[in-house]
C-alpha positions in Angstrom: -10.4 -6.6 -19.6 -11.0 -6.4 -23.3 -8.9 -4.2 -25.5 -12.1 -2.5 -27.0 -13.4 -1.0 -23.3 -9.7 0.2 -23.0 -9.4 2.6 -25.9 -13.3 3.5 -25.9 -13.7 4.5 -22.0 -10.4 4.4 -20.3 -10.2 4.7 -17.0 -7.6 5.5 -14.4 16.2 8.0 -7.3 14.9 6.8 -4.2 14.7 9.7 -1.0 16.6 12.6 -3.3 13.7 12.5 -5.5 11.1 13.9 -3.0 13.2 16.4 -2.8 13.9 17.4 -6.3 10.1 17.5 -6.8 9.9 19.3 -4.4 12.3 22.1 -6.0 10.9 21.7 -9.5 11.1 25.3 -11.4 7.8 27.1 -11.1 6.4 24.2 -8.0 6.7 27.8 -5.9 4.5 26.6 -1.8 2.5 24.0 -4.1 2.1 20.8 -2.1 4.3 17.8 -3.0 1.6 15.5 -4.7 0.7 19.0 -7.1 4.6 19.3 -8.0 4.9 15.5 -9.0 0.9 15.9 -11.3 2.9 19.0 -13.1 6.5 16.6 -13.5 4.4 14.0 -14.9 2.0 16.2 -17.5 6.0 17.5 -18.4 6.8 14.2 -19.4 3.7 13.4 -21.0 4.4 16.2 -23.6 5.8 16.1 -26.9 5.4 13.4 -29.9 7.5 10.2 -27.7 5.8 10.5 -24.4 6.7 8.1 -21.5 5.2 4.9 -21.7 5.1 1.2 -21.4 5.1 -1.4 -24.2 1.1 -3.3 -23.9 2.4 -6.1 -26.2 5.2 -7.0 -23.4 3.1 -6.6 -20.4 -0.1 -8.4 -21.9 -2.9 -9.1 -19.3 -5.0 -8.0 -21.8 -3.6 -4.4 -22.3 -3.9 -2.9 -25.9 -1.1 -4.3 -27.8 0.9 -0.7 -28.5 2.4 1.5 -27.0 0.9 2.7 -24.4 1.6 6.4 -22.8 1.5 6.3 -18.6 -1.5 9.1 -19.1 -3.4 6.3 -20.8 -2.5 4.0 -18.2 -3.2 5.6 -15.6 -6.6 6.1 -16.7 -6.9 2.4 -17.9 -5.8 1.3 -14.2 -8.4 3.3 -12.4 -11.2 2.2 -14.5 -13.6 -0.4 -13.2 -13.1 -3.1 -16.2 -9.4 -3.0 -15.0 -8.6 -6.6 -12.8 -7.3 -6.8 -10.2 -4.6 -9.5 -11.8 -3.7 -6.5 -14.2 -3.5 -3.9 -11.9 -0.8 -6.1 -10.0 0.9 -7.1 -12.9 1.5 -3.4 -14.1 2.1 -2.0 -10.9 5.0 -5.0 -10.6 6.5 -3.0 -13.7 6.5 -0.2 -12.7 8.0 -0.5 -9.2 10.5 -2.4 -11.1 11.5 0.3 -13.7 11.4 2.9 -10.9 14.1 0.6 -9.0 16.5 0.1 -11.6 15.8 3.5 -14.2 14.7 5.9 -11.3 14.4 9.4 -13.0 10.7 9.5 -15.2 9.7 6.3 -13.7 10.2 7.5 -10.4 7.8 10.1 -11.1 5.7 7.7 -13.0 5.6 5.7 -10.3 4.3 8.7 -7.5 1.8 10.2 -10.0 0.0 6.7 -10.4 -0.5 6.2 -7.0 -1.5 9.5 -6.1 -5.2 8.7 -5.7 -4.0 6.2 -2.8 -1.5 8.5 -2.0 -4.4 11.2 -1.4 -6.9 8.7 0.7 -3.9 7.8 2.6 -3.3 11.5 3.8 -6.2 12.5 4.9 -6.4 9.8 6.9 -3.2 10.6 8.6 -4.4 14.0 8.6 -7.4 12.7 11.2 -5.3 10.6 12.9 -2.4 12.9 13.7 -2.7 16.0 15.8 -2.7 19.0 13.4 -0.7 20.9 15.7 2.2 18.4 15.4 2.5 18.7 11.4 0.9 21.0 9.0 -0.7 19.7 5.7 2.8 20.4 3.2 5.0 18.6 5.5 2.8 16.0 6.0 2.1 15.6 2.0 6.4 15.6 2.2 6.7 12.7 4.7 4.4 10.6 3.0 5.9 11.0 -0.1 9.2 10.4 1.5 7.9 7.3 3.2 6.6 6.0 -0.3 9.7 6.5 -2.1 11.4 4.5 0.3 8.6 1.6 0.0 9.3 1.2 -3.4 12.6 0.0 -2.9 11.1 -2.4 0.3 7.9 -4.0 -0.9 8.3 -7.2 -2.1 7.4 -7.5 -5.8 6.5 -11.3 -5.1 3.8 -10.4 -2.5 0.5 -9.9 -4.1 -1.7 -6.4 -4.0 1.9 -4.8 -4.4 -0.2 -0.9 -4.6 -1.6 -2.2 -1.2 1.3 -3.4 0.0 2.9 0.3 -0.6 0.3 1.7 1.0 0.6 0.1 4.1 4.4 0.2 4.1 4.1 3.8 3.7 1.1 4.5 6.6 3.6 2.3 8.9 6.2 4.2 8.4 4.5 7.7 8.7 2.6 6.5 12.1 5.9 5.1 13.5 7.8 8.6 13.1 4.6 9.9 15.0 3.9 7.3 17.8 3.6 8.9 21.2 2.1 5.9 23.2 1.8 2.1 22.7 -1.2 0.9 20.7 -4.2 -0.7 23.1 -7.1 -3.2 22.7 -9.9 -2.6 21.2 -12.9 -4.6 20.7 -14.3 -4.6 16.9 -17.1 -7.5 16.8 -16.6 -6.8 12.6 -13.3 -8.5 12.8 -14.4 -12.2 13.9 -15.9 -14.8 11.7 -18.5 -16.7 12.3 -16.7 -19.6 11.9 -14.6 -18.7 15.1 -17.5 -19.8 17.5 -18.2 -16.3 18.4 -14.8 -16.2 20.2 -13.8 -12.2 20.6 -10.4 -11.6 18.0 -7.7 -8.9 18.5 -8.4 -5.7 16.8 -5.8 -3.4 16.3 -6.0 0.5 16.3 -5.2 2.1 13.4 -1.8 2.7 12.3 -0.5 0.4 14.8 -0.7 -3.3 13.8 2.4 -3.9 12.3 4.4 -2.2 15.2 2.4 -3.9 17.7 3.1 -7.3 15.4 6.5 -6.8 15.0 7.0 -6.6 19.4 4.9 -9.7 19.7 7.5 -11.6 17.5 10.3 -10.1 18.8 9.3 -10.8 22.4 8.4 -14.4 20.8 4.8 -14.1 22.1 4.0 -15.3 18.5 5.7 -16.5 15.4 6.3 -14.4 12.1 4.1 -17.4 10.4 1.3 -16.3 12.8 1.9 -12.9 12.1 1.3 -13.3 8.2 -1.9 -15.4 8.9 -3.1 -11.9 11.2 -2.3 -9.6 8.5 -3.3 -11.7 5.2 -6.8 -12.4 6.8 -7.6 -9.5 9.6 -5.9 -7.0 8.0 -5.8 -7.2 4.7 -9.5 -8.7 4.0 -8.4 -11.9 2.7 -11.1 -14.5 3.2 -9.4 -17.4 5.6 -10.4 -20.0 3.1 -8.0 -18.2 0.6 -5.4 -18.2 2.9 -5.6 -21.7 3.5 -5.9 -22.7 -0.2 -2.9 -20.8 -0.7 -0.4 -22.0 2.0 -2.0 -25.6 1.5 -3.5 -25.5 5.6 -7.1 -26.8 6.5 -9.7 -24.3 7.5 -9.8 -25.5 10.6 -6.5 -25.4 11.6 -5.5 -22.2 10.3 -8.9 -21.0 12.7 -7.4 -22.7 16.2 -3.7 -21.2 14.8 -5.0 -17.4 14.4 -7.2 -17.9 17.8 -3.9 -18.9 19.6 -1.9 -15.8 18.3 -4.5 -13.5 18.7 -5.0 -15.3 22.2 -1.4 -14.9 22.8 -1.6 -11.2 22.0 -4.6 -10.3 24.4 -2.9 -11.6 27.3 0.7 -9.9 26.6 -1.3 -6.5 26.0 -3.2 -7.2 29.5 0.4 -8.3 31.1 1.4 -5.0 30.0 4.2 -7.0 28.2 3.1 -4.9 24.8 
């Protein structure tokens, strides 16, 4: 990402601080995500606005000063990488961890676009007679807050990682029933001999995960290898470059957890 495509066309306290957004003077029955855009345009005022130092951070960020408006729009534009997307978000989850305060806000504001998609598909998924719109545009917020202190900043994607920390956490406070199979041909590779994989509902992989391990139906290894490569989209051949496994290994390992899985689920053990 050149310097010149970034000035010419740019582009895009922990818990306590949902709350205090939600109190800002003025924020009157605005929804959450509204009162953190109208903190964050506060802070963006006046001749030292917030921002982050492009000569530090590097990845091919102007070398300046950078204000988070300019940022923002820089990360959301399409001649962004992914590699500097991570590398900035890494920042900034760390500065909202140990400065809290404006980078807290920083920090929601950024993410709102995700924070947004996210929502409305909670919104589909959970009964609208069981939580109205502004609480839950609260409880994600909430739920986000408290990601930023869990996601772990050596992961990779760490905005995706949030995202999914946050979902988790939303659809476990709403869980009514235990997650069941369903069948989702899109999910198998071809190199898997045709063999029908696990697909999990939305919302409920992680939970449905975490019993397998903890009922040791599977490993937390063969939990990762699930969520890197059915999950998360990462191609199998990635995975395997990365945690030095061959191809066709890491395909009978997956088949055996996912294997494992199926058969719990039609015990009823899951």
């Amino acid at each position: 990402m050149s310097n010149a495509n970034l000035d010419a066309d740019p582009d895009a306290d922990n818990v306590p601080t949902a709350k205090r957004l939600g109190s800002c003077p003025g924020s009157g029955g605005s929804l959450p995500l509204d009162v953190a855009e109208r903190a964050f345009d506060l802070l963006m005022r006046g001749p030292e606005p917030l921002s982050v130092d492009g000569a530090r951070l590097g990845h091919g960020l102007p070398a300046r000063p950078i204000p988070l408006s300019e940022l923002r729009e820089m990360l959301l534009h399409p001649s962004c990488s992914r590699a500097t997307r991570d590398h900035v978000w890494r920042h900034l989850i760390d500065e909202a961890r140990n400065r809290r305060g404006a980078w807290m806000v920083a920090a929601v504001t950024l993410a709102i676009p995700m924070l947004r998609r996210l929502i409305s598909t909670l919104a589909g998924a959970i009964p609208a007679e069981r939580i109205d719109r502004e609480d839950l545009e609260a409880e994600v917020l909430t739920a986000y807050l408290e990601a930023l202190y869990e996601v772990n900043l050596a992961w990779s994607h760490p905005l995706l990682r949030l995202s999914r920390l946050t979902r988790l956490a939303v659809f476990r406070a709403h869980a009514t029933s235990q997650p069941s199979l369903l069948a989702d041909p899109d999910l198998t590779d071809r190199a898997d001999g045709g063999q029908q994989s696990l697909a999990y509902p939305a919302g409920h992989p992680d939970q449905l995960l975490d019993q397998a391990v903890a009922q040791g139906i599977i490993s937390a290894a063969e939990v990762q290898l699930i969520v890197c490569t059915r999950l998360e989209g990462m191609p199998l051949s990635a995975y395997c470059r990365r945690d030095g496994l061959l191809y066709c290994t890491a395909i009978k390992r997956r088949q055996r957890a996912e294997t494992a899985v199926y058969q719990a689920l039609q015990r009823g053990d899951l």
